[in-house]
LUMTORNU-795391 format. One line per field, with one value per residue: residue number from 1; residue in one letter; x, y, z of N, C-alpha, C in turn. Coordinates in steps of 0.1 Angstrom, whole numbers. Atoms other than C-alpha are relative to their C-alpha. Layout:
REM LUMTORNU-795391
n	NUM_...;
res	A_...;
nX	X_...;
nY	Y_...;
nZ	Z_...;
caX	X_...;
caY	Y_...;
caZ	Z_...;
cX	X_...;
cY	Y_...;
cZ	Z_...;
//
This chain:
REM LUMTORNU-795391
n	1_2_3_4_5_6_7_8_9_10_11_12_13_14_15_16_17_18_19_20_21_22_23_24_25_26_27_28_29_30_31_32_33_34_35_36_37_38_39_40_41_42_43_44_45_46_47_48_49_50_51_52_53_54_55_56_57_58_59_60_61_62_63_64_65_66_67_68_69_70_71_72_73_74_75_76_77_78_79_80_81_82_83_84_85_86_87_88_89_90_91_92_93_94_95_96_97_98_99_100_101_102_103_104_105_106_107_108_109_110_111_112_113_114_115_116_117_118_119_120_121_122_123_124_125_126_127_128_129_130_131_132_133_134_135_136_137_138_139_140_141_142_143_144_145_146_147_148_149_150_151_152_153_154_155_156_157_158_159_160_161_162_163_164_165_166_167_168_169_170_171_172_173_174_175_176_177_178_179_180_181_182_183_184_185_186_187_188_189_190_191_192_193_194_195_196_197_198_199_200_201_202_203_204_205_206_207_208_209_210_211_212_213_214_215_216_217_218_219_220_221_222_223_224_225_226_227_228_229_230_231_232_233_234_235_236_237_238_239_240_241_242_243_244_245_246_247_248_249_250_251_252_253_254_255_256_257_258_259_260_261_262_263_264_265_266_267_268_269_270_271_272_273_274_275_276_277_278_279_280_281_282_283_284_285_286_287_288_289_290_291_292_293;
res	X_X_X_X_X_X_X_X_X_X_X_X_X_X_X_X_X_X_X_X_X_X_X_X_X_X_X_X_X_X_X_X_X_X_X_X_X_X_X_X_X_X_X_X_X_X_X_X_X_X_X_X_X_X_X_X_X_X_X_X_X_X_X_X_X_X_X_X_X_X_X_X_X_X_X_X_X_X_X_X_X_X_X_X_X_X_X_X_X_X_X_X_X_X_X_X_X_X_X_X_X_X_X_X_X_X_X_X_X_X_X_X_X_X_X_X_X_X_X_X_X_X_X_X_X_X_X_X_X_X_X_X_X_X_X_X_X_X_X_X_X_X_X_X_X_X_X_X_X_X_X_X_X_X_X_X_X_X_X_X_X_X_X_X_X_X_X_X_X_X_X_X_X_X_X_X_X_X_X_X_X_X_X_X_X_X_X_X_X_X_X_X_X_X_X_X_X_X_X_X_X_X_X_X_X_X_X_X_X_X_X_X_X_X_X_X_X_X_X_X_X_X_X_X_X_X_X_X_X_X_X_X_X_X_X_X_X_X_X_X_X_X_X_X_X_X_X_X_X_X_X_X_X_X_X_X_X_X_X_X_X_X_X_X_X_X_X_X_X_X_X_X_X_X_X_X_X_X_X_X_X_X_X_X_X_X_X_X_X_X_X_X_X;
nX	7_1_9_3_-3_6_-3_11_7_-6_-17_-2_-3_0_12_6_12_9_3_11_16_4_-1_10_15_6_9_14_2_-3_-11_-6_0_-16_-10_-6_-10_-8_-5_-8_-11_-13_-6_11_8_13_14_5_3_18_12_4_8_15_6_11_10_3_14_10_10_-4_-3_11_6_-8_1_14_-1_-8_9_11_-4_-4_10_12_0_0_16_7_-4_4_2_-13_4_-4_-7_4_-10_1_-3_-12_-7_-10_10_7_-13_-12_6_-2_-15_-4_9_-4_-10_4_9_-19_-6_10_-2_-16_-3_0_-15_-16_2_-1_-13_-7_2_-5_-18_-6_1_-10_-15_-2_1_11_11_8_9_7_16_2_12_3_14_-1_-12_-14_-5_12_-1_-1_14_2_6_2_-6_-4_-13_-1_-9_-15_0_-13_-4_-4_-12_-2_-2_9_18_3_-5_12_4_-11_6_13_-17_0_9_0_-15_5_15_-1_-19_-11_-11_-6_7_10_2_1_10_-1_-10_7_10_-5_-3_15_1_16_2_-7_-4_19_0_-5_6_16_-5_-5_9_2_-15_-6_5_-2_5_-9_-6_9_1_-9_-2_9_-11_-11_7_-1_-17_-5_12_0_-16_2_9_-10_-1_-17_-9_-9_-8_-12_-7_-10_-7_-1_-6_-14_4_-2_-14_-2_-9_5_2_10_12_7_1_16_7_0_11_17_4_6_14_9_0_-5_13_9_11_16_3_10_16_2_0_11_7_-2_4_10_6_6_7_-9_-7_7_13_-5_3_-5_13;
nY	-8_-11_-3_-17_-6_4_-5_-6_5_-10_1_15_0_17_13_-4_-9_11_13_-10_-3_11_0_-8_5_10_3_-11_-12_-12_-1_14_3_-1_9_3_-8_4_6_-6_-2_12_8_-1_10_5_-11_4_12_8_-9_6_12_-7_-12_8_0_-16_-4_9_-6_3_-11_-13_6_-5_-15_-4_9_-2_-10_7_5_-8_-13_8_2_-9_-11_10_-5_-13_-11_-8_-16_-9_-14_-11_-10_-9_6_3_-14_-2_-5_7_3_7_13_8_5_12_8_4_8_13_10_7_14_12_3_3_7_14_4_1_8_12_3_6_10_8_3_6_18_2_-3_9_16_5_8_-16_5_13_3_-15_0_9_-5_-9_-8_-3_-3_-11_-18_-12_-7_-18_2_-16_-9_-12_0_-7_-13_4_0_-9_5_-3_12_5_-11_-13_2_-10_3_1_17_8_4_7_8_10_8_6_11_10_9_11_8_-11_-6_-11_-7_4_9_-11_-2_-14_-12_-1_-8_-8_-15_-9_3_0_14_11_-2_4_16_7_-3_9_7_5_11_11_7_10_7_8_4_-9_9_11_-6_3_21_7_-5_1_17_3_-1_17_8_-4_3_14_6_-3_9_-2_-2_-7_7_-11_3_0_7_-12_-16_7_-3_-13_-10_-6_11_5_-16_-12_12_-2_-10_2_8_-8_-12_1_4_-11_-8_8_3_-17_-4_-4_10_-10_-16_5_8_-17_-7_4_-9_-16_-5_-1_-12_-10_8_4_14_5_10_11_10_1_-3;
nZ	11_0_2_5_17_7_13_0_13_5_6_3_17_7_-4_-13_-2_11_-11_-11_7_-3_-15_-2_5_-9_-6_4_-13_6_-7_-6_-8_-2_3_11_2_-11_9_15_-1_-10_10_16_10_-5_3_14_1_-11_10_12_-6_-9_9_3_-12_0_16_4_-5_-16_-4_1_-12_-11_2_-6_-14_-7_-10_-10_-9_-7_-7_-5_-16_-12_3_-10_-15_1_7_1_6_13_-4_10_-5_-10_-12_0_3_11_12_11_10_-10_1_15_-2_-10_-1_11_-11_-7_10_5_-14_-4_10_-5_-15_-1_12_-13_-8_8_-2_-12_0_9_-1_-10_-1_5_-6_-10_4_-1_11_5_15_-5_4_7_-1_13_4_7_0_-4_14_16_-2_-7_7_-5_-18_1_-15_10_1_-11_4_-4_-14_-6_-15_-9_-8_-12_-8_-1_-4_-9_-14_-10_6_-9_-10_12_8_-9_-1_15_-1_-7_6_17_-10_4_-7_1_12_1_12_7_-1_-8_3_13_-7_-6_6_-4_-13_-6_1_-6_-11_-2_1_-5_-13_8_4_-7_-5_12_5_-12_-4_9_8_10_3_12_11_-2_-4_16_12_7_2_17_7_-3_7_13_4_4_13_19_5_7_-7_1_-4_-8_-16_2_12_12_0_3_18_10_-2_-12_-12_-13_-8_8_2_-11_-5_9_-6_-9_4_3_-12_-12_4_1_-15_-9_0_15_0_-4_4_20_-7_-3_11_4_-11_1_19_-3_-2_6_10_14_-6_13_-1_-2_6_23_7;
caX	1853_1850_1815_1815_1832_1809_1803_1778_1752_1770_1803_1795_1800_1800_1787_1784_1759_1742_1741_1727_1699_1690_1688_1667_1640_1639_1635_1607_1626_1642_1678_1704_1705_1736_1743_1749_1770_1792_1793_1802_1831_1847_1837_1823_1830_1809_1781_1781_1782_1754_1730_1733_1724_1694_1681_1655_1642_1631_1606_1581_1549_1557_1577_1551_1531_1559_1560_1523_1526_1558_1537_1504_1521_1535_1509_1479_1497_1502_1467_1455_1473_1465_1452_1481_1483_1479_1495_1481_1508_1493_1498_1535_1541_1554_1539_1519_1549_1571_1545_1544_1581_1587_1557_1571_1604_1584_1565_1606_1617_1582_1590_1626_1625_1607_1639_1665_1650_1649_1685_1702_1683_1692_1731_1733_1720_1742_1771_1771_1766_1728_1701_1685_1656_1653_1618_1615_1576_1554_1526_1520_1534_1565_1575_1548_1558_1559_1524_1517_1514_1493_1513_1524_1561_1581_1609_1644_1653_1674_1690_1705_1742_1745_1763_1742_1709_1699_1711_1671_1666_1695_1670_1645_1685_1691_1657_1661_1699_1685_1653_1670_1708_1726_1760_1764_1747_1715_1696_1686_1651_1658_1685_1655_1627_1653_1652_1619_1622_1588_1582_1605_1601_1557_1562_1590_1566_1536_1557_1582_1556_1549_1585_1590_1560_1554_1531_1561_1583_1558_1559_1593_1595_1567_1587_1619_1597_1584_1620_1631_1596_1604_1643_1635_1608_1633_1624_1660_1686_1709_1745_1764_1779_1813_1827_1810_1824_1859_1847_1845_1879_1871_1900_1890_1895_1870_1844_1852_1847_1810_1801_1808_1786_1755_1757_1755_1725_1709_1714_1719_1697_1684_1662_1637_1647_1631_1599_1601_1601_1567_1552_1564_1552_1517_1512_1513_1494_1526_1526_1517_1493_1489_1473_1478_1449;
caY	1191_1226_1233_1273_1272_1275_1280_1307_1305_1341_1326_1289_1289_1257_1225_1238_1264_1235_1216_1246_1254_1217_1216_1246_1231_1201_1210_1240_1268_1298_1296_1265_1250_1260_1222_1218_1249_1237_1204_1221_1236_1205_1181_1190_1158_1136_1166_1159_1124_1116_1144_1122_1091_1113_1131_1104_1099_1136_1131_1104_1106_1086_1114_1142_1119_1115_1155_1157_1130_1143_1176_1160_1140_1162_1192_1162_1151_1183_1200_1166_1177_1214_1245_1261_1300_1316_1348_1382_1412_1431_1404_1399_1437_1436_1454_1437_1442_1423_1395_1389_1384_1363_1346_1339_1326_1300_1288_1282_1259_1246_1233_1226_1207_1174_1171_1175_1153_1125_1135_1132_1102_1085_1093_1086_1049_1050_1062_1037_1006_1003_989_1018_1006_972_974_988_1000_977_1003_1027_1054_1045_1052_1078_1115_1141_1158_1196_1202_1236_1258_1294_1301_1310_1339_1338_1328_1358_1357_1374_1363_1350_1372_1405_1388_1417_1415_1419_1379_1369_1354_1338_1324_1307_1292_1280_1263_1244_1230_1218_1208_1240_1245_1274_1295_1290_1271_1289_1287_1314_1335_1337_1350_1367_1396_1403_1404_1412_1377_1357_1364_1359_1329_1315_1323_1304_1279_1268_1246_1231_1219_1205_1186_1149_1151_1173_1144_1119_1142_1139_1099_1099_1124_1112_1070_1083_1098_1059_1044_1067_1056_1018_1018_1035_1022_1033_1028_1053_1037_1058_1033_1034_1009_1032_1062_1043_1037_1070_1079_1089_1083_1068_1104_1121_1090_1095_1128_1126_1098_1123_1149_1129_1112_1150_1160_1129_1126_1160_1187_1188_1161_1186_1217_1202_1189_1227_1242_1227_1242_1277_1277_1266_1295_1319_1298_1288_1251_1233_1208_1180_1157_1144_1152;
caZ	2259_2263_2261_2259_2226_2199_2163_2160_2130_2119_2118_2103_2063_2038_2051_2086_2078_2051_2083_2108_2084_2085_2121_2124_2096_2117_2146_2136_2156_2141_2162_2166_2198_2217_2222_2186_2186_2212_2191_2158_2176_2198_2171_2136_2120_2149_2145_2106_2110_2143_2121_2092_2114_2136_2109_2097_2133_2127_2096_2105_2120_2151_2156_2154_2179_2203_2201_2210_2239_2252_2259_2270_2292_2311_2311_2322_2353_2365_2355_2377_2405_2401_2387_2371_2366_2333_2330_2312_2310_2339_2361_2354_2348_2317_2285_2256_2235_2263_2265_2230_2232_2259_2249_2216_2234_2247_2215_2203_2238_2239_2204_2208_2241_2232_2201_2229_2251_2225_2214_2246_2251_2222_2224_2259_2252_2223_2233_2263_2240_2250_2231_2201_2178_2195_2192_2159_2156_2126_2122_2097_2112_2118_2083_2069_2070_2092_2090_2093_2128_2130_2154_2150_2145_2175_2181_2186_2220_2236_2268_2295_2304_2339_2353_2345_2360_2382_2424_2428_2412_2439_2460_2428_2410_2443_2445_2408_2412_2444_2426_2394_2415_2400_2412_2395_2368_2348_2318_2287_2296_2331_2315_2285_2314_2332_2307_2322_2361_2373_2354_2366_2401_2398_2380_2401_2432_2416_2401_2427_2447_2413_2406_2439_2440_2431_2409_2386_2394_2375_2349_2350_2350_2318_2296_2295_2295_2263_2251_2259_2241_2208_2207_2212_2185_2156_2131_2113_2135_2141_2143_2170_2195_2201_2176_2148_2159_2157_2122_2110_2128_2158_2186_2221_2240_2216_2222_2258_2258_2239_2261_2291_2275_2264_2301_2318_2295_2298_2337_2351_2360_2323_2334_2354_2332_2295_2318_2332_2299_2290_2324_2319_2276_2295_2316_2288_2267_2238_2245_2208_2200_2223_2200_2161_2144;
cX	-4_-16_-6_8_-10_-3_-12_-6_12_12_4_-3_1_-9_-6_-15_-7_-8_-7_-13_-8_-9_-8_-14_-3_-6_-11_11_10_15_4_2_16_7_3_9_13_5_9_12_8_3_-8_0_-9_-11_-3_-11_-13_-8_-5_-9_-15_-7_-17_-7_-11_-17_-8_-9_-1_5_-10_-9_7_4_-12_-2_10_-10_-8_5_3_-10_-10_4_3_-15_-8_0_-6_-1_10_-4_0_1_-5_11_1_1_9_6_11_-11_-9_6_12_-6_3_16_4_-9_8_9_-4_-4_17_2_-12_4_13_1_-3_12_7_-4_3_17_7_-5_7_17_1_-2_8_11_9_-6_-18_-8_-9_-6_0_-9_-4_-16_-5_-13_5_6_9_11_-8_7_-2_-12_-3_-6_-3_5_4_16_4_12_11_2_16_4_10_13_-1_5_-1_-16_-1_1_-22_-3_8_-9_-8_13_0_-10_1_11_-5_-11_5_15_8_8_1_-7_-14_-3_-6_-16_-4_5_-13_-13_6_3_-12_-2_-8_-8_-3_-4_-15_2_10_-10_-11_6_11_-6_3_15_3_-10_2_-2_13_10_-1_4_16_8_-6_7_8_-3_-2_11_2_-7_8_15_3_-7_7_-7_15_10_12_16_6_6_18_10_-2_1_15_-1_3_11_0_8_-13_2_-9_-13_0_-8_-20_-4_-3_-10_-13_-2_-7_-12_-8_-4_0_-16_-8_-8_-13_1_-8_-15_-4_-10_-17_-8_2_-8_-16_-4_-1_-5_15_3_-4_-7_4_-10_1_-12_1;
cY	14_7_17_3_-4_7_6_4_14_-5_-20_4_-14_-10_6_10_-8_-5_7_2_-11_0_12_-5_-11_-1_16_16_6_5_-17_1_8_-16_-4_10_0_-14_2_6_-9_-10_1_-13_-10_7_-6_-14_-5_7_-11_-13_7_1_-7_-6_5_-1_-10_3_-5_9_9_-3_-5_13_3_-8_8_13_-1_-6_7_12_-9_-2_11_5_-12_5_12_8_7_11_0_17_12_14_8_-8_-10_15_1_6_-12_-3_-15_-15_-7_-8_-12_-14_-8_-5_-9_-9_-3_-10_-5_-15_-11_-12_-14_-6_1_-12_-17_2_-1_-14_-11_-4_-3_-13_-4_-6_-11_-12_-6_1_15_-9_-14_-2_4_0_-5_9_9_12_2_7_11_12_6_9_13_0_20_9_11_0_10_12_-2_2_12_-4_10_-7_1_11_17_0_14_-3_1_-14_-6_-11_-15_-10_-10_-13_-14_-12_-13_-7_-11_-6_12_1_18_3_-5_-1_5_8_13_12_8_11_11_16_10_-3_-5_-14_-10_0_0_-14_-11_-5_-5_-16_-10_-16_-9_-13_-5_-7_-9_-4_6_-13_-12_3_-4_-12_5_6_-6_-23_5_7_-15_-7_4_-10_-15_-3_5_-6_-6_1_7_-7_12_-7_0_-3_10_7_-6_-5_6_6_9_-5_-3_13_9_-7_4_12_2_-10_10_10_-5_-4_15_6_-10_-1_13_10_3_-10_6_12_0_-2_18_11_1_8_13_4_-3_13_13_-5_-4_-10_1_-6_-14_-9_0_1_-13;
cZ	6_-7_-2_-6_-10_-13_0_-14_-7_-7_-11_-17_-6_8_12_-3_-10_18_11_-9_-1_12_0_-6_10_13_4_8_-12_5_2_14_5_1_-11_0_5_-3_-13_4_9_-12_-11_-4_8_-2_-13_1_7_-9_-8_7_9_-7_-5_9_3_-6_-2_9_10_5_4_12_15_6_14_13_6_9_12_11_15_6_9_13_9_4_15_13_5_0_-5_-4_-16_-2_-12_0_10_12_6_3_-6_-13_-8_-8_6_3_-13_-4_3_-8_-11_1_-1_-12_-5_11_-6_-12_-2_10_-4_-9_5_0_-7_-8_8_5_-11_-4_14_-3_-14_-4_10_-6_4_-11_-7_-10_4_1_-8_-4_-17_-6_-9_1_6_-10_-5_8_10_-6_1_11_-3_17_-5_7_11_-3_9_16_5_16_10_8_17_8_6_3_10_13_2_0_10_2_-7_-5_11_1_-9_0_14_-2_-7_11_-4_7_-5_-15_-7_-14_-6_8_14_-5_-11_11_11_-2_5_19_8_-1_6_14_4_-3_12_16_-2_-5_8_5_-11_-1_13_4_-2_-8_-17_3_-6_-9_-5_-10_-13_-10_-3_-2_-15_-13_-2_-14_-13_-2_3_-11_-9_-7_-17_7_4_3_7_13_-4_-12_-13_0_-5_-16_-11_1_8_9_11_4_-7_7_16_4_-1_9_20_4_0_17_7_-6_-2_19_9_2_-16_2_8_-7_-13_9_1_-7_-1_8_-7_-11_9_6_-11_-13_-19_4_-20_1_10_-4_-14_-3_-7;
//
């Protein structure tokens, strides 16, 4: 699968762009993911079809509370460990305008990140025939609504292609690829702070420690535990293991190839870069709520 082909909201028409405007209400942000776009063009009709099976994952209030934990979780055991920066524009050296920006960046990933993390979770144990909704949850809200979560709306994540990062970042890029395992290039969330140098290159130098401590490796561990928690308790099972993809008329070389993909975004370095995210949206204060009201 050719993952840097992709159907970009511009160019998606009929169902596809039914099905991108979906995906953006659901998960709150204002831009499709690239891994959906990079689905929509390898395989639209699996995209249609897992959507249709995910989609009601999306809109209950266990949700909304797996949301608010995924964060907490993560921000608590670091804050334990401690003090993390918070950053004001004069002490990034970037404008007020350029804050607001970035900042606004962040409140989109922060947003974004725990709905990955629970879809790559849920298709990798899938995909590979493991157990989804085996525990399905008996409480009230497993089934009740999706509640209004008060947060303010974020802003389209821009980015900086790879290969026009600036030769001053050499040093900060390196750092980054040997933290997360990078062979080569970088995850939206740098290319996104990369547009702002002076940033990237405070935060990374405040932030490094962090990401190579243990207590960021807990963090780690508890994220992608309550990814797991949410996608045992289903309480609508999504059918997406093999056999029902062969179902719908998917060959075996399509199936492998999707089993290939959820494995490297379930197992790869996207397992410290979604935990990351959360860190970085903290320091400039655009995390969300971490608790349900």
């Amino acid at each position: 699968m050719d993952v840097s082909k992709q159907v970009y909201e511009s160019e998606a028409t009929g169902w596809q762009r039914g099905l991108y405007d979906d995906l953006k209400t659901t998960f709150r942000a204002p831009v499709v993911n690239w891994f959906f776009r990079a689905l929509m063009a390898n395989q639209p009709e699996f995209l249609r079809y897992a959507w249709g099976q995910l989609k009601p994952a999306f809109e209950t209030r266990s949700f909304a509370r797996y949301e608010v934990e995924y964060r907490d979780t993560i921000l608590a055991v670091l804050e334990d460990d401690r003090a993390l920066p918070h950053y004001t524009p004069s002490a990034v050296g970037i404008s007020p305008a350029e804050f607001r920006e970035v900042r606004g960046q962040l409140v989109t990933l922060d947003t974004v990140v725990p709905r990955l993390a629970f879809v790559f979770e849920v298709l990798d144990r899938a995909l590979s025939e493991d157990p989804v909704g085996e525990s399905p949850a008996e409480d009230w809200e497993a089934t009740a609504p999706f509640p209004e979560l008060n947060r303010e709306t974020g802003r389209s994540v821009t980015m900086i292609p790879y290969e026009d990062v600036p030769d001053s970042l050499a040093a900060t890029v390196g750092s980054i690829q040997d933290v997360h395992g990078f062979d080569s290039g970088l995850p939206t969330i740098y290319r996104s702070l990369a547009q702002w140098p002076s940033l990237l290159d405070t935060m990374w130098a405040d932030l490094e420690s962090v990401l190579e401590s243990t207590a960021f490796e807990a963090a780690c561990v508890a994220s992608w535990s309550n990814a797991a928690e949410q996608v045992s308790s289903l309480p609508y099972t999504p059918r997406l293991a093999p056999d029902d993809l062969r179902d719908v008329g998917l060959a075996d070389d399509d199936i492998s190839a999707l089993q290939d993909l959820a494995e490297q975004f379930r197992h790869g370095p996207v397992e410290t870069v979604l935990p990351a995210v959360t860190l970085y949206a903290a320091t400039l204060g655009a995390t969300g709520p971490r608790r349900l009201g």
